[in-house]
N, C-alpha and C positions, 0 to 999 in steps of 0.2 A: 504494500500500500504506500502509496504517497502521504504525506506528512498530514494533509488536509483531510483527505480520506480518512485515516487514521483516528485524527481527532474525533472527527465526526463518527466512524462505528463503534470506535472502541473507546472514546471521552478520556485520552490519555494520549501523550504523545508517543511517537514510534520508541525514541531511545530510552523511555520510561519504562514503557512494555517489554523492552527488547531485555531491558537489565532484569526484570523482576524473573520473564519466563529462564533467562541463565541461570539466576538462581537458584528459581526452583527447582530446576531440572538439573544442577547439581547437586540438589541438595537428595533429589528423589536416587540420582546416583550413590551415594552417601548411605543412605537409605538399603540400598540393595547391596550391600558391600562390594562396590563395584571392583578394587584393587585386591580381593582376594574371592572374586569371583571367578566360576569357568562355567557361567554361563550364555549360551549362544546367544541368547535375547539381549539380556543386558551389555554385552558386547556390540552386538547389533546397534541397542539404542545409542552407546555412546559413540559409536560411529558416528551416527545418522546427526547427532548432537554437533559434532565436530566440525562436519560438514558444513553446519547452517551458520559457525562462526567464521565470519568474513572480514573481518575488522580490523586494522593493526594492530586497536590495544587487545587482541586477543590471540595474536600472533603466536608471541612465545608462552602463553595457557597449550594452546593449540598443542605447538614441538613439543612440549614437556609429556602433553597425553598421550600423542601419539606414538610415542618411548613406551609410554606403560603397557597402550593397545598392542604394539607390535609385537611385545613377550608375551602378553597374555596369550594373544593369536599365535604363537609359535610353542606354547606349553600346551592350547586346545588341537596342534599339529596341521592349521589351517594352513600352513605355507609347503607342505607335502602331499600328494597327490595321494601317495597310499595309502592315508591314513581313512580317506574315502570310501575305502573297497566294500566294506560292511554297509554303508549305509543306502538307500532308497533316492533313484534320481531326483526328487526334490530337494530333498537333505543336501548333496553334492551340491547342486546349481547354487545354492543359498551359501552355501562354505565357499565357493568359489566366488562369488559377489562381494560377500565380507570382507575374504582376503584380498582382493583384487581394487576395494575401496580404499583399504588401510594403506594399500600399496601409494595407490594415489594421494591419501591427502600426506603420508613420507616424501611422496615427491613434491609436493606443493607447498611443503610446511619449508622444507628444506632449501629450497628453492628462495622461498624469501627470503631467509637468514643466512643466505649464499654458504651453507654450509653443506658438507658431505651428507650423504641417503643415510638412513637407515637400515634398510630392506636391501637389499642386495640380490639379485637377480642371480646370477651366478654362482651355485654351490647351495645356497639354503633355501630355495624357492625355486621351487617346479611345478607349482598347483596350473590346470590349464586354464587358459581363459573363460568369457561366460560365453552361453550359446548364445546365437542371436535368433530371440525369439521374443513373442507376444508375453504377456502375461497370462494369458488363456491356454497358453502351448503347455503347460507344467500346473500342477497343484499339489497338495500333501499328498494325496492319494495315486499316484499318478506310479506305476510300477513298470513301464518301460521306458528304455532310455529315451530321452527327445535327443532332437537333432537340430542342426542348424539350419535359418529358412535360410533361400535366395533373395535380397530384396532388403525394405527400408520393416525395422523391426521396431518394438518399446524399447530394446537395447540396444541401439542400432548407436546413439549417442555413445551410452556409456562406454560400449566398446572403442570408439572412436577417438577417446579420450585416451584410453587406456593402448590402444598402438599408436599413437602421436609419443605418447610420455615413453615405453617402451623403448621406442625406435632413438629419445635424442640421450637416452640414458645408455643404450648402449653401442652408439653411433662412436664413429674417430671424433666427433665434438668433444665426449667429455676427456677423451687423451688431450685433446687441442688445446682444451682447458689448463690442464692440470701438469701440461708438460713444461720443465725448467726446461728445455734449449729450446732457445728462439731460431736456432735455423729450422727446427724442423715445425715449428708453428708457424713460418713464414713460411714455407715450403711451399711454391704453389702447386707441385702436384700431389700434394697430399690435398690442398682444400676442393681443388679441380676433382679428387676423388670425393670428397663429402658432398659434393653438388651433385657429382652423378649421380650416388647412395640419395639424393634429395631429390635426382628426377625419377626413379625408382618408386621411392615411395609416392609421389606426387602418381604416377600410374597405376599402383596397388592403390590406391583409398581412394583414385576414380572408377576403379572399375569394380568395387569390394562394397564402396557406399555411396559417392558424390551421384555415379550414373542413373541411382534410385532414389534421388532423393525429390521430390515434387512440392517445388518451391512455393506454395501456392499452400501449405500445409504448415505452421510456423514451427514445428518442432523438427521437420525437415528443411525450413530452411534457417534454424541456427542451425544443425548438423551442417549443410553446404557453405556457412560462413564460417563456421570454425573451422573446417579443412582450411579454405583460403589462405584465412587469417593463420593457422599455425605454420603451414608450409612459408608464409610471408617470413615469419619469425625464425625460420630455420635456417631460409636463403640468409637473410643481412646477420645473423650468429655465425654463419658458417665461413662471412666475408671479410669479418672483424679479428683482427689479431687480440691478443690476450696482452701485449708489450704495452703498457701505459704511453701515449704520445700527450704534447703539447698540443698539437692541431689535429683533433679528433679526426679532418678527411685522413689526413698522415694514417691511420691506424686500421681502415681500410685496403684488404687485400684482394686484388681486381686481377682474376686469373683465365678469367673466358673472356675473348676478343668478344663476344657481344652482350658482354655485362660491364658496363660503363657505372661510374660512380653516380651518373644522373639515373641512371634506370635504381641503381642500390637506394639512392634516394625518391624515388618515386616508390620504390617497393616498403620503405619506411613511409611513408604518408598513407599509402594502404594500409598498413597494420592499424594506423591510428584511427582512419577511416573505419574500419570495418569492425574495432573496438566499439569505438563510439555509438556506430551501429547498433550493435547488439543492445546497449544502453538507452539508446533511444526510439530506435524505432517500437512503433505502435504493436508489432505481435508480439515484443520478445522484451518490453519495458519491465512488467511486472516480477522478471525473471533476472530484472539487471545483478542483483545481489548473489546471483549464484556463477556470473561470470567474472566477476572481480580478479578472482585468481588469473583469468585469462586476459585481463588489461592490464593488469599490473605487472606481469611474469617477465 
């Protein structure tokens, strides 16, 4: 809701509201022994809790919990796949959702405090993705496997999120990042290969989700802007040296004869563009607070 609206339904302003229900829903936390809990609900719920805090000053609340969530989720054995084999395809889909969230807000908690993951892809996590399906596709009762549809799904986002994040976490970016010698951060045929790796993917997520999405549908067409928009964000990371310069164009590394510093900068007015977008435009305004992470990143 808008500030106005707000007053008017609720006879209280939004950050009044907003502070009392963190409360309480910490406090219901509290309540459930949340930190020496192993269970799947309450886990769940503070997921889902997590998630809805979008705010700087909630930033490092956020990192702290999401330390706690991640052990919990690795003592409940959510981040191994075997630990699955017992259980009823609903049960799995739902443990693969969980884990696959906690992944996400590690990589977004993390991200803002520019500090290393949590979760680590490689050696202690192998749970498989979610299927892309309706909600109607699965229920408790549901005793054969589902499968994944062809086409635009109720998970068809959240999956989307989760191979964008995927891919720049285990992309030559975070070496590019992270590496002490500058020849091989300037190197330009190493970022000329992360661009290729960028037109790759730009192929996979057109043909996987962008091709199905029916723009004309507003939860399809934030799916087709956030493709855009992240692929924007990967080209001008991928073109940026890590070496601190005086004159920020100096710091740009221009490695394709048809990628000019005007197009890098055109491709930076897009992202802002298409942020803002999201923010504003009329189908996808009321939803602005759940892509914060994605204008800020």
């Amino acid at each position: 809701m808008g500030e106005k609206q707000c007053i008017e339904t609720m006879s209280h302003d939004h950050s009044s509201l907003r502070e009392y229900f963190k409360f309480a829903t910490q406090q219901a936390l509290a309540r459930a022994g949340f930190l020496r809990s192993r269970n799947l609900q309450v886990l769940q719920a503070s997921v889902l809790f997590l998630a809805c805090l979008r705010s700087h000053e909630d930033a490092d609340f956020v990192l702290t919990m999401v330390a706690a969530i991640h052990r919990m989720a690795q003592a409940m054995g959510l981040n191994r796949e075997k630990t699955f084999e017992e259980l009823s395809p609903f049960e799995i889909e739902m443990r693969r959702r969980l884990c696959w969230h906690i992944y996400l807000l590690d990589s977004l908690s993390s991200e803002l405090h520019s500090i290393g993951t949590q979760i680590m892809i490689e050696g202690e996590f192998d749970t498989e993705k979610l299927l892309n399906i309706d909600e109607s596709d699965i229920s408790p009762g549901s005793s054969e496997t589902t499968h994944s549809r062809v086409g635009f799904t109720e998970m068809t986002l959240c999956l989307l999120r989760i191979e964008m994040i995927v891919h720049y976490r285990r992309s030559a970016l975070v070496g590019y990042r992270k590496s002490d010698d500058k020849d091989t951060r300037r190197n330009p045929d190493i970022i000329e290969k992360r661009l290729e790796e960028l037109e790759e993917l730009h192929h996979y997520l057109s043909d996987h989700y962008l091709r199905f999405c029916d723009l004309s549908v507003p939860s399809q067409w934030v799916t087709a802007t956030i493709i855009h928009l992240a692929l924007a964000r990967l080209l001008l990371t991928a073109n940026f040296s890590n070496e601190p310069a005086t004159d920020p164009v100096s710091s740009i590394e221009v490695v394709q004869k048809d990628l000019n510093r005007d197009q890098l900068f055109a491709t930076a007015l897009e992202v802002v563009e298409f942020a803002l977008l999201l923010e504003t435009d009329s189908r996808t305004m009321k939803w602005s607070w759940f892509f914060e992470d994605i204008r800020n990143g």
